[in-house]
C-alpha positions as CSV (number, residue, x, y, z in Angstrom):
1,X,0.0,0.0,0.0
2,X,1.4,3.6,-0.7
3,X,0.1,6.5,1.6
4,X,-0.7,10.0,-0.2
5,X,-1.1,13.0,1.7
6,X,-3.2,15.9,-0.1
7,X,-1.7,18.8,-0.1
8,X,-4.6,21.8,0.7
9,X,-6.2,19.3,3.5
10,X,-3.0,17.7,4.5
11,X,-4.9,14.3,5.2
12,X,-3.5,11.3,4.4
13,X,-5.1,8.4,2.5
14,X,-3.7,4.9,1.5
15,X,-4.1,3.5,-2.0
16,X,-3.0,0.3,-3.3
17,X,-0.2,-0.2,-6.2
18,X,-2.8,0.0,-9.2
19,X,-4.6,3.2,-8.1
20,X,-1.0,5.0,-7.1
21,X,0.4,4.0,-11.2
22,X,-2.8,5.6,-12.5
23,X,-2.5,9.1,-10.4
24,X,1.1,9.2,-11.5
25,X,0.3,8.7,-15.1
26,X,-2.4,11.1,-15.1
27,X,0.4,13.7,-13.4
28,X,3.1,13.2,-16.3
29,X,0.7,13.7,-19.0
30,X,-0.7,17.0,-17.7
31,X,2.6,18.2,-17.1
32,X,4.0,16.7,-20.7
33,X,1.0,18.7,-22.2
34,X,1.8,22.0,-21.2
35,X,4.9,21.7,-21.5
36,X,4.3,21.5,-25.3
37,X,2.0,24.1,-25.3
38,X,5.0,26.1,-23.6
39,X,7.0,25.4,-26.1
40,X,4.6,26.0,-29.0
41,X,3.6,29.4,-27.8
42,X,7.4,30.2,-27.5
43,X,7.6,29.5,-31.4
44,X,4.7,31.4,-32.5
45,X,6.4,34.5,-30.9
46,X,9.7,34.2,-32.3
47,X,10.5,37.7,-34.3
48,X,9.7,37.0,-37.7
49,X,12.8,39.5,-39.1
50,X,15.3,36.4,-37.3
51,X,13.3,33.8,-39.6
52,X,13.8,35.9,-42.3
53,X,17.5,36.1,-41.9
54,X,17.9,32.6,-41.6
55,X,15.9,31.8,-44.5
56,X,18.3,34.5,-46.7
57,X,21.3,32.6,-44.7
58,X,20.2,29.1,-45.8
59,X,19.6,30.3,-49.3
60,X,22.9,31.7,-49.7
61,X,24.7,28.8,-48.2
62,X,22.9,26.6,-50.5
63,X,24.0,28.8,-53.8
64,X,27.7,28.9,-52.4
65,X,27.2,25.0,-52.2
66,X,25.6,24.6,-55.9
67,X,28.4,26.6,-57.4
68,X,31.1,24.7,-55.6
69,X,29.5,21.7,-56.9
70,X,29.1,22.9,-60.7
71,X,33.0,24.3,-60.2
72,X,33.5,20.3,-59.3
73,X,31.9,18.9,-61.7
74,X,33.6,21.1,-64.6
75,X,36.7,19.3,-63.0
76,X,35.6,16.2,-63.4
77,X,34.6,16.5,-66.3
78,X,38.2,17.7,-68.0
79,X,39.7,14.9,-65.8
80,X,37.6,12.5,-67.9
81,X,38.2,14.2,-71.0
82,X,41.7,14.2,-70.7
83,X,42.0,10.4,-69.4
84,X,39.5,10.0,-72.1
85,X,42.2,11.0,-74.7
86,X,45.7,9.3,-73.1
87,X,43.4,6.3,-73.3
88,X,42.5,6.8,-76.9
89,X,46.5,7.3,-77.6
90,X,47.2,4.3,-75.5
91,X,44.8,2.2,-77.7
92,X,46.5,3.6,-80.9
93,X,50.1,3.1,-79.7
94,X,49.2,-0.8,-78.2
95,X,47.7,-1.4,-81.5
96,X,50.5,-0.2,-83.6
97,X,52.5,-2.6,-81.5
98,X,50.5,-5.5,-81.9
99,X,50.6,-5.6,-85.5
100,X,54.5,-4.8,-85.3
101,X,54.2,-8.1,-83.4
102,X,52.1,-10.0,-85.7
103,X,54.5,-8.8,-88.9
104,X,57.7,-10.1,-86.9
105,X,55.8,-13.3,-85.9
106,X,54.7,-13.7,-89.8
107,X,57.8,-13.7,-90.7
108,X,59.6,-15.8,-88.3
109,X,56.6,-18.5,-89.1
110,X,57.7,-18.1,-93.0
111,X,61.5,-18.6,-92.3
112,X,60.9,-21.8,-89.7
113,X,58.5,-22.6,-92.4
114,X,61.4,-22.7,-94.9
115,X,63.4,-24.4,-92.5
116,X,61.2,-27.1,-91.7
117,X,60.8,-28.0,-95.0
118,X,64.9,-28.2,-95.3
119,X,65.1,-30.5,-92.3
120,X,62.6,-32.9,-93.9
121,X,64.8,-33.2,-97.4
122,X,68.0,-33.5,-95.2
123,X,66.3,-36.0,-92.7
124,X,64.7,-38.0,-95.9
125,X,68.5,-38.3,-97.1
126,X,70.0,-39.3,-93.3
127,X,67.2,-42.0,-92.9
128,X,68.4,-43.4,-96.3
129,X,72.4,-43.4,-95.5
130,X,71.9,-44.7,-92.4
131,X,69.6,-47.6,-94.1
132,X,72.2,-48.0,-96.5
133,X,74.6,-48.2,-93.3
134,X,72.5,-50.4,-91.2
135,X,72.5,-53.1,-94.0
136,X,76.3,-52.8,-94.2
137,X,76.6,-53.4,-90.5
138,X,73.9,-56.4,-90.5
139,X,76.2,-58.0,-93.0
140,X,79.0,-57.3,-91.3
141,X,77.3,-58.4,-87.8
142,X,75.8,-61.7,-90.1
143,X,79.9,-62.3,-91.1
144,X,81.0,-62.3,-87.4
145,X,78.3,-64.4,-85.8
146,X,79.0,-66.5,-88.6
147,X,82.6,-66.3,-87.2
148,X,82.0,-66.8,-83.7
149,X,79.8,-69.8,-84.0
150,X,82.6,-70.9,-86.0
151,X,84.5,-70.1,-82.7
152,X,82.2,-71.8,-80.5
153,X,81.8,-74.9,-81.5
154,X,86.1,-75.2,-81.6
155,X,86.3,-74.4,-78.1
156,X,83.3,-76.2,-76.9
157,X,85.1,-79.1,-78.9
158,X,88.4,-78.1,-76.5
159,X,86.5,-77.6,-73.9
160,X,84.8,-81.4,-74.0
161,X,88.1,-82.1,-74.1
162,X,89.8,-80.4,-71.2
163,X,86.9,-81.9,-69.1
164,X,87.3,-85.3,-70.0
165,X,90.7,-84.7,-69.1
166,X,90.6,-83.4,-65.7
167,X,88.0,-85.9,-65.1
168,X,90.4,-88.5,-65.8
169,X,93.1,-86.5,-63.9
170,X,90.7,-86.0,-60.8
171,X,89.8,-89.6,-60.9
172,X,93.4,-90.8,-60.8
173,X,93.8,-88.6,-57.8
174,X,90.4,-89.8,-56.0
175,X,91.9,-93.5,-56.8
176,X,95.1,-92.5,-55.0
177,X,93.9,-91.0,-52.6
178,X,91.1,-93.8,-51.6
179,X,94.7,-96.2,-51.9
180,X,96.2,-94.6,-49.6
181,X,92.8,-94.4,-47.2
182,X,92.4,-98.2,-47.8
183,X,96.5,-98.4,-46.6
184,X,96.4,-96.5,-43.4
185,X,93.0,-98.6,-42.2
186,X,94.4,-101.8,-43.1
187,X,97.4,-100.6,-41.1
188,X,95.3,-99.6,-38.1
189,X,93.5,-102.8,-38.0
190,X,96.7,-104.6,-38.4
191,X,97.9,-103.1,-35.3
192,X,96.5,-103.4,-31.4
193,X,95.4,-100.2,-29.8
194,X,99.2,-99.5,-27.3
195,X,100.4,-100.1,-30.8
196,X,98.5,-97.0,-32.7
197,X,99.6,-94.8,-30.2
198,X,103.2,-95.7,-30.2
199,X,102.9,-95.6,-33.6
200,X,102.0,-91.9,-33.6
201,X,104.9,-91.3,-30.6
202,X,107.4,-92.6,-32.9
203,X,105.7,-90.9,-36.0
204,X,106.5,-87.5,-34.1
205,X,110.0,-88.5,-32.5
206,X,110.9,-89.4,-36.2
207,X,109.5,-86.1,-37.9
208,X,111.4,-83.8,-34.6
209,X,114.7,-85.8,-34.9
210,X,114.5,-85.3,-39.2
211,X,114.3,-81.7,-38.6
212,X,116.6,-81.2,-35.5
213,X,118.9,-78.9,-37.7
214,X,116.3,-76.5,-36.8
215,X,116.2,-76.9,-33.3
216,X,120.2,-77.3,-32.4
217,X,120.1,-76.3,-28.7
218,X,116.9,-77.8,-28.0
219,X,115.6,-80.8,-25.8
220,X,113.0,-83.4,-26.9
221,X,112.7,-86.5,-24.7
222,X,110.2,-88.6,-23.5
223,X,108.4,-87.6,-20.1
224,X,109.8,-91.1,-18.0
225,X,109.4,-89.5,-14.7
226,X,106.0,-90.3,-13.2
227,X,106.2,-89.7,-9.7
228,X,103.2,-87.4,-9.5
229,X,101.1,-90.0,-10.3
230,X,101.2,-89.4,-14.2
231,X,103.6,-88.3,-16.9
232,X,103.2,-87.0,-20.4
233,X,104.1,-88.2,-23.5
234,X,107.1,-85.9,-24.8
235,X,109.0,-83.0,-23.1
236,X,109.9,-79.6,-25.1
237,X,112.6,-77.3,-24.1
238,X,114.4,-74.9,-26.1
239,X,117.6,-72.5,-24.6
240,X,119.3,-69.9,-25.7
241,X,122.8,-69.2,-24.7
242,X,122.2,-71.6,-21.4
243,X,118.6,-69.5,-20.9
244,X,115.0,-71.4,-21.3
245,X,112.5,-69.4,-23.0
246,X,110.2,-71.8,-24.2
247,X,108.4,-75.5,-22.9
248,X,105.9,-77.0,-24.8
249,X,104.3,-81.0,-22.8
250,X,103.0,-83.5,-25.7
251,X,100.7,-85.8,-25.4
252,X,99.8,-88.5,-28.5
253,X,96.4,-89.8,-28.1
254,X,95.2,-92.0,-31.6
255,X,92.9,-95.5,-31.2
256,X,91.5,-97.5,-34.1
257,X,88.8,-97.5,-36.1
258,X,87.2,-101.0,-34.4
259,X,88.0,-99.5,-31.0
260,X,84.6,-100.0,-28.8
261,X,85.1,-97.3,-26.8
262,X,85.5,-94.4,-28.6
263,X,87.6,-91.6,-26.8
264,X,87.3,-87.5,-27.3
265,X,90.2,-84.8,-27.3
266,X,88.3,-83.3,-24.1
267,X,88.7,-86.2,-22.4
268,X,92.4,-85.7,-22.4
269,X,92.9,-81.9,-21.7
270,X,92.5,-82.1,-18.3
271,X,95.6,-84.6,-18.0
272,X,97.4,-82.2,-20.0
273,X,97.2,-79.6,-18.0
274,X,98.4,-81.1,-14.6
275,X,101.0,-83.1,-16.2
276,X,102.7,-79.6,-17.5
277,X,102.3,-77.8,-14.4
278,X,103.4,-80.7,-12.9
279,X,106.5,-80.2,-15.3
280,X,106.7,-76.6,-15.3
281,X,105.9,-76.5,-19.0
282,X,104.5,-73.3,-20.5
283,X,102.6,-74.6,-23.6
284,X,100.4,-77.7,-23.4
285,X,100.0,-79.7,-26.9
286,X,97.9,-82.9,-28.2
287,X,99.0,-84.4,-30.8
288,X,95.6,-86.5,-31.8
289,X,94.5,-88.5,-34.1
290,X,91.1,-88.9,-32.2
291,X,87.3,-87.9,-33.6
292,X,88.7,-88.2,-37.4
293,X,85.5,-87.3,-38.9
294,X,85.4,-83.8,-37.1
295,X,85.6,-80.4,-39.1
296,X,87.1,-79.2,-36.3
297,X,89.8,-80.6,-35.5
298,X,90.3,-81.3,-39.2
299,X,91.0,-78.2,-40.3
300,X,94.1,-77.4,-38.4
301,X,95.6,-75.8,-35.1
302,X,92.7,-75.7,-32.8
303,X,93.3,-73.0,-29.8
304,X,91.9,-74.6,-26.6
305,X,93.2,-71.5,-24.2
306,X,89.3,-71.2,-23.3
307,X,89.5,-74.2,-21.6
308,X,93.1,-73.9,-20.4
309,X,95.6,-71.4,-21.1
310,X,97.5,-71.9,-24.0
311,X,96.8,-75.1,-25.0
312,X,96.5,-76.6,-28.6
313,X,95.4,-79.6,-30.6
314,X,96.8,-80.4,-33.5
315,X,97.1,-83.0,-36.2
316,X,100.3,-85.3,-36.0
317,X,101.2,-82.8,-39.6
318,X,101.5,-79.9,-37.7
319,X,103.5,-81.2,-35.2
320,X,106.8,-79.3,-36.8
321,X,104.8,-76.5,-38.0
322,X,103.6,-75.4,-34.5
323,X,107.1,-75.8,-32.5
324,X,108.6,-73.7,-35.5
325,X,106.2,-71.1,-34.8
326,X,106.1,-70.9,-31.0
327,X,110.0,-70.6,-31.3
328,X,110.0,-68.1,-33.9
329,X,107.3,-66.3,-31.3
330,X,108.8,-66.5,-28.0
331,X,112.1,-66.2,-29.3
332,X,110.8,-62.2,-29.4
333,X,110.4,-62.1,-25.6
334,X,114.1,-63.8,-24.7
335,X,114.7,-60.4,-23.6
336,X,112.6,-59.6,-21.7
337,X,112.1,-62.9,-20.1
338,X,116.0,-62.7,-19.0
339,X,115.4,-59.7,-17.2
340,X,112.3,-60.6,-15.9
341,X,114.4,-63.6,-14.0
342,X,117.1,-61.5,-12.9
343,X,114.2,-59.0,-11.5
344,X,112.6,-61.9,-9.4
345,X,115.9,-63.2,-8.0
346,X,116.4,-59.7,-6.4
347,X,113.0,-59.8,-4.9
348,X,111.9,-56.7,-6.7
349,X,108.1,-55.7,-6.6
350,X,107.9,-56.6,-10.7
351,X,103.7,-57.0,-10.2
352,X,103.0,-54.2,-13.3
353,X,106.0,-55.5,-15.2
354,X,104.6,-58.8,-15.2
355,X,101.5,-57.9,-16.1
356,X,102.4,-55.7,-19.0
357,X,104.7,-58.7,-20.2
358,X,101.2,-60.3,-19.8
359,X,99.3,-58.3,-21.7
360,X,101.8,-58.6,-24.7
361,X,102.1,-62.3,-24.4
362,X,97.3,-62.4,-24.3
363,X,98.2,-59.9,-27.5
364,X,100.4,-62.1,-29.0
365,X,98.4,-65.1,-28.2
366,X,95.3,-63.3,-29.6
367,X,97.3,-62.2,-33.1
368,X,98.5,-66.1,-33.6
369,X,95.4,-67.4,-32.9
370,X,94.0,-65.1,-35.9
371,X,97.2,-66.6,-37.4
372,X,96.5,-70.1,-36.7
373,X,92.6,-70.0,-38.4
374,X,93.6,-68.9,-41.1
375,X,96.2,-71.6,-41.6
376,X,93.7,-74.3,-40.6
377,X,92.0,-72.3,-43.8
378,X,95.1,-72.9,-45.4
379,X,95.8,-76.3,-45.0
380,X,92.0,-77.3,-45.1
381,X,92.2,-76.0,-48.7
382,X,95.2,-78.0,-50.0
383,X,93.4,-80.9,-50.2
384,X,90.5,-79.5,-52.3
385,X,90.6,-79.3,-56.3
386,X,93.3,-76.4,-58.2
387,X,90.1,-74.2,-58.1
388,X,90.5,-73.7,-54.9
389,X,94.4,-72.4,-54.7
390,X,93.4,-68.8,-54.9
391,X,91.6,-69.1,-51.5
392,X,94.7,-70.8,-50.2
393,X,96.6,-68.0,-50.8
394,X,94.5,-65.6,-49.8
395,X,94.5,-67.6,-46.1
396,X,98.4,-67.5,-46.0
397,X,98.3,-64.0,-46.6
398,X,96.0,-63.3,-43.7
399,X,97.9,-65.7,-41.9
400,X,101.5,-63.5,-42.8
401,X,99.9,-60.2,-42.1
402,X,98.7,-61.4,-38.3
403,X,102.1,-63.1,-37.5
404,X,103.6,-59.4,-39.3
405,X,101.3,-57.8,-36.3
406,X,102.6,-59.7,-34.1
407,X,106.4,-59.3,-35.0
408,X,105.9,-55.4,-35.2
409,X,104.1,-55.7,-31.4
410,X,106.9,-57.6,-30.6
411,X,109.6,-55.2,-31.9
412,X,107.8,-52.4,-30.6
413,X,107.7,-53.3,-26.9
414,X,110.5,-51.5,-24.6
415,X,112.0,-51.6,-21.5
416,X,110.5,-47.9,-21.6
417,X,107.2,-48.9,-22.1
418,X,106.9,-52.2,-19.8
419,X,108.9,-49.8,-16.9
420,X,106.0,-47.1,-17.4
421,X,104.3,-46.7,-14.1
422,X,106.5,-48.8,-12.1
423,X,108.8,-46.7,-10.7
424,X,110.6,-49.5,-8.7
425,X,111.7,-51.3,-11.7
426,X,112.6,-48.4,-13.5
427,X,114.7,-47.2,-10.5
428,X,116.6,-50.8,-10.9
429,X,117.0,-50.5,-14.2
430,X,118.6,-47.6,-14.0
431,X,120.5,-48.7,-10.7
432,X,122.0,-51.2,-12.8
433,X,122.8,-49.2,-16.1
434,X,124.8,-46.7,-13.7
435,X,126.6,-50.2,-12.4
436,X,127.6,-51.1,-15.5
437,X,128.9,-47.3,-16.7
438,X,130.7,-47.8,-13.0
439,X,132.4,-51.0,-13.9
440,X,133.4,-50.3,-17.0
């Protein structure tokens, strides 16, 4: 409810919302009324001279506006009359051009024209010579197959004939070779079992002693003393000037073909390998002519240092061929070897010297075993077909250029180097250089 107080009896009186909107419309459109009728009276007494003068102002603005706009449009008008006319030259010049154009292009049409038909009369003739040529060469090609079949058939005839002969050539061989087969297993069965492997002892013993030149200060004997409990088969020593650089303990292990029990090189290694420490051997070596049928062992000097350290087995024909190379090898560390004694008898701390002598003997090792597969490559191929002889030599090149590696690691290994880090043994060394300077 909104309360209302009147304002002449000052009494107030309550209306609702409805009845208070309709009073305070019917206020703002009285009051909206005259105040137009204000307004309209204020109009209709406006001095008419003023109306006048704004009338004559309007007027004149609107003729200083029409001329403005005629002075514009005279502009305009030139403006188009004059682009009017550059565009009527441009026309005139763009056209002279274009037919310009068209004459040049006529002409150049004319003269590829003429040309065209020049190329056809010349290329008419060329197809022609070179027909005529092509025919020549035909013949000439006709001639020479002619020739070549001629050729053909006289070496195929030569051929034929070279085949039949190494046929005949590899079949004499084959029969040899199955002689000599059928020989050696009539010879095994012919023999008892202690008798093979003498056989092979005595094989060896005859093959060292044939070569001894070789080996003039060396010592090969049979390993009689047993009082470990076991021996080996043949004793190794080589010296040099009274010094022993190198030790190799055989052992020749072969059975026969009808043997029931049927041994393996494993089985032996283990033997080895006391009866050298037991000996004080360096190099441990079997001589076997066990497992025959294995590639393996077939194919040359097998390395067995992952099983124990350097160790070998070998067939009985490269008995010579591996003491010749682990002379020619260790002879490289006599040196070395000599002082390496003379350190350990004066109780010199020689634990890096050792080990770098180590390292280049594991180096070594490692470059003849490289060495030693490919001669197994080697020797595996020298009982194949001629064919083959190219691969051989390429495997006794590798073979040279490891053993080369090895000789140059060899030569390049110093008392310098192997004293590096170790200052005890170079203090020594050099104790014992100033000696000799002293004593001399």
């Amino acid at each position: 409810m909104k309360e209302i107080k009147c304002p002449k009896c000052q009494s107030v009186f309550q209306v609702d919302e409805a009845d208070y909107a309709s009073i305070l419309s019917q206020v703002k459109n009285s009051e909206f009324e005259a105040e137009i009728n204000r307004r309209i009276n204020e109009l209709k007494t406006l001095n008419k001279a003023e109306q006048e003068t704004n009338i004559l102002k309007a007027q004149q603005q609107y003729q200083e506006l029409l001329s403005k706009k005629e002075k514009d449009l005279n502009s305009k008008e030139q403006e188009i009359n004059r682009l009017k006319l550059e565009l009527e030259n441009l026309v005139r010049t763009k056209k002279l051009e274009i037919e310009t154009e068209l004459n040049k292009k006529d002409r150049e049409i004319n003269q590829l024209k003429t040309t065209i038909a020049q190329n056809d009369n010349n290329l008419r003739i060329a197809i022609l010579e070179e027909q005529n040529k092509s025919q020549e060469v035909l013949k000439e090609k006709d001639r020479k197959i002619t020739e070549l079949t001629g050729m053909i058939s006289l070496e195929k005839s030569e051929a034929a004939l070279k085949e039949e002969s190494i046929k005949k050539e590899f079949q004499l061989q084959l029969k040899q070779k199955q002689e000599e087969v059928d020989y050696y297993k009539d010879l095994k069965t012919k023999m008892s079992t202690k008798m093979v492997g003498e056989t092979l002892e005595e094989h060896c013993s005859t093959e060292f002693n044939r070569m001894r030149p070789l080996f003039p200060f060396a010592y090969f004997e049979k390993d009689n003393d047993a009082s470990g409990g076991s021996k080996g088969d043949f004793i190794f020593r080589d010296y040099d000037n009274g010094f022993e650089y190198l030790s190799i303990m055989f052992e020749m292990k072969n059975e026969m073909d009808t043997t029931a029990t049927k041994h393996r090189n494993e089985d032996f290694l283990k033997k080895l390998n006391d009866d050298r420490n037991a000996k004080k051997c360096e190099y441990a070596v079997l001589v076997s002519l066990l497992e025959a049928d294995s590639e393996l062992y077939n194919t040359g000097i097998v390395d067995m240092s992952h099983r124990y350290p350097k160790m070998y087995v070998i067939r009985p024909q490269f008995f010579i061929p591996l003491i010749t190379l682990l002379v020619q090898t260790s002879k490289k560390t006599i040196e070395y070897q000599r002082q390496l004694e003379a350190a350990r008898s004066q109780s010199v701390d020689i634990t890096n010297f050792e080990n770098q002598l180590n390292d280049f003997k594991d180096k070594f090792a490692y470059n003849y075993r490289l060495a030693s597969e490919k001669f197994k490559n080697a020797i595996a191929e020298i009982d194949k077909s001629i064919d083959h002889l190219q691969k051989i030599k390429e495997a006794l090149l590798g073979s040279e250029r490891n053993l080369r590696l090895a000789n140059d690691k060899a030569d390049g290994l110093t008392i310098k180097k192997l004293t590096r880090g170790n200052p005890t043994m170079k203090a020594k060394f050099e104790e014992a250089r100033i000696k000799d300077i002293t004593e001399e």
